[in-house]
Kinemage of the C-alpha trace (Angstrom):
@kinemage 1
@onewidth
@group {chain A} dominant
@subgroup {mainchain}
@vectorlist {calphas} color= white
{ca unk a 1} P 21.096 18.235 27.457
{ca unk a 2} L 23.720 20.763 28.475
{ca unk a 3} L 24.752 23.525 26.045
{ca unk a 4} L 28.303 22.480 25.406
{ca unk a 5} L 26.747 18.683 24.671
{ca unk a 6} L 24.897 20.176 22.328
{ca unk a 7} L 27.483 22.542 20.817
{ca unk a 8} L 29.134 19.307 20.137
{ca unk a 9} L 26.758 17.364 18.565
{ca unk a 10} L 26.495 20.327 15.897
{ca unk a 11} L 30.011 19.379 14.070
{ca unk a 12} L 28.686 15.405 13.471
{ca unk a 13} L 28.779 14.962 9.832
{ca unk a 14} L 25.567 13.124 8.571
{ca unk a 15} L 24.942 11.734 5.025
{ca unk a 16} L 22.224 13.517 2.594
{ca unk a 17} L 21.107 11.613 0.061
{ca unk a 18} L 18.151 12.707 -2.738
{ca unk a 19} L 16.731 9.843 -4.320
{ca unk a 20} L 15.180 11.008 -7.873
{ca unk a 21} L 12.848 8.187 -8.225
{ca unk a 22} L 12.569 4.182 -8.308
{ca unk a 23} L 11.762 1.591 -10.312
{ca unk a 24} L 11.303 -2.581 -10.240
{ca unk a 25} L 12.957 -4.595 -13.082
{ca unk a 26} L 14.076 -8.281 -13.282
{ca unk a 27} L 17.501 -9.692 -13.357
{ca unk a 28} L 16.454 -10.578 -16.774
{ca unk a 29} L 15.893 -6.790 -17.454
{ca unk a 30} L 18.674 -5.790 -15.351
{ca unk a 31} L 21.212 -8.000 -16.948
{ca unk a 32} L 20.238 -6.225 -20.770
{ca unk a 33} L 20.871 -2.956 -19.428
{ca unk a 34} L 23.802 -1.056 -21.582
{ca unk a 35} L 25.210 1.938 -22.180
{ca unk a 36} L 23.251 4.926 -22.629
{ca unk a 37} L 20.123 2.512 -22.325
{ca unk a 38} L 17.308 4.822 -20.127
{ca unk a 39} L 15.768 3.885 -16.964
{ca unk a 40} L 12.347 4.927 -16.381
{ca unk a 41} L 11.526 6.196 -12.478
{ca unk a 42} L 8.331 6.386 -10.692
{ca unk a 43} L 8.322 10.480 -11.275
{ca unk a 44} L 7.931 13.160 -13.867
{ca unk a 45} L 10.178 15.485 -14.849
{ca unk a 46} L 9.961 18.944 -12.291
{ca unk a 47} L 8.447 16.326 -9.561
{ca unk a 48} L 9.975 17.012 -5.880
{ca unk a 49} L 12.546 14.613 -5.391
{ca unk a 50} L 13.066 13.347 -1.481
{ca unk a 51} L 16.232 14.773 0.582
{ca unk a 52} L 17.000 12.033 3.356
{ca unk a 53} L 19.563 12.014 6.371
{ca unk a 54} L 20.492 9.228 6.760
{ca unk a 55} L 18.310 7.147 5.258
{ca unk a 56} L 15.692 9.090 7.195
{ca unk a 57} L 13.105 11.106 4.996
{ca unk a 58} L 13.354 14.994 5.785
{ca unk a 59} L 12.786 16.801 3.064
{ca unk a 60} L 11.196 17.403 -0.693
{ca unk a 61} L 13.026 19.568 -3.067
{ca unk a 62} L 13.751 20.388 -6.824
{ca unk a 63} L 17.582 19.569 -8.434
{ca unk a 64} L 18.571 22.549 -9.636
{ca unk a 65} L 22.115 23.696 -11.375
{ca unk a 66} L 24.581 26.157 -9.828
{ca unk a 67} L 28.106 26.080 -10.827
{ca unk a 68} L 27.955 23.512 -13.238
{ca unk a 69} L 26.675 21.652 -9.989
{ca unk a 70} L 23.770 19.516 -9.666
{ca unk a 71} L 22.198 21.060 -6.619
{ca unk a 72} L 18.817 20.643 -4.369
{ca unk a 73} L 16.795 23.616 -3.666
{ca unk a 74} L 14.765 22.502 -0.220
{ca unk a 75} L 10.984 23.283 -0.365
{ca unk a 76} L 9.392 21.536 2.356
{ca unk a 77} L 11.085 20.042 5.374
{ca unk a 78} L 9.293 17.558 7.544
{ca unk a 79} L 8.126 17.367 11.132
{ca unk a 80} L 8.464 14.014 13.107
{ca unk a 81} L 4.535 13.472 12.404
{ca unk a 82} L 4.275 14.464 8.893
{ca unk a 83} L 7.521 12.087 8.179
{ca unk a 84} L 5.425 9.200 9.048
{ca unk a 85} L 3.236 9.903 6.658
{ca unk a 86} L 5.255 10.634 3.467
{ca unk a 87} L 7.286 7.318 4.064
């Protein structure tokens, strides 16, 4: 690819996501949920969370605070080969 194609492709925005954890419930379950009610995830509290781009997996990290902003601090970012095997 030419330098100036590439210089372009730079500017594309992409969307991050972290996903905290999951869980399974039933519509039954679902349907009780209310206010201030808790969900438990699949992870413990100081676990890595995973940092995807667009819907991709590329990254663990740890939510962390700065500002009053919920923030990710990256710790380990993925090659093609080890994504395969963290999915």
């Amino acid at each position: 690819m030419p330098h100036n194609s590439m210089n372009m492709l730079l500017d594309v925005p992409l969307g991050i996501s972290v996903q905290l954890g999951q869980t399974k419930m039933s519509i039954r379950q679902l349907l009780k949920l209310k206010r201030g009610k808790l969900v438990r995830l699949n992870r413990l509290s100081g676990e890595a969370v995973d940092v995807f781009i667009d819907g991709k997996l590329l990254a663990k990290g740890e939510v962390t605070v700065e500002n009053n902003q919920i923030c990710v601090r990256i710790g380990t970012l993925y090659s093609a080969s080890e994504k395969f095997k963290n999915l």
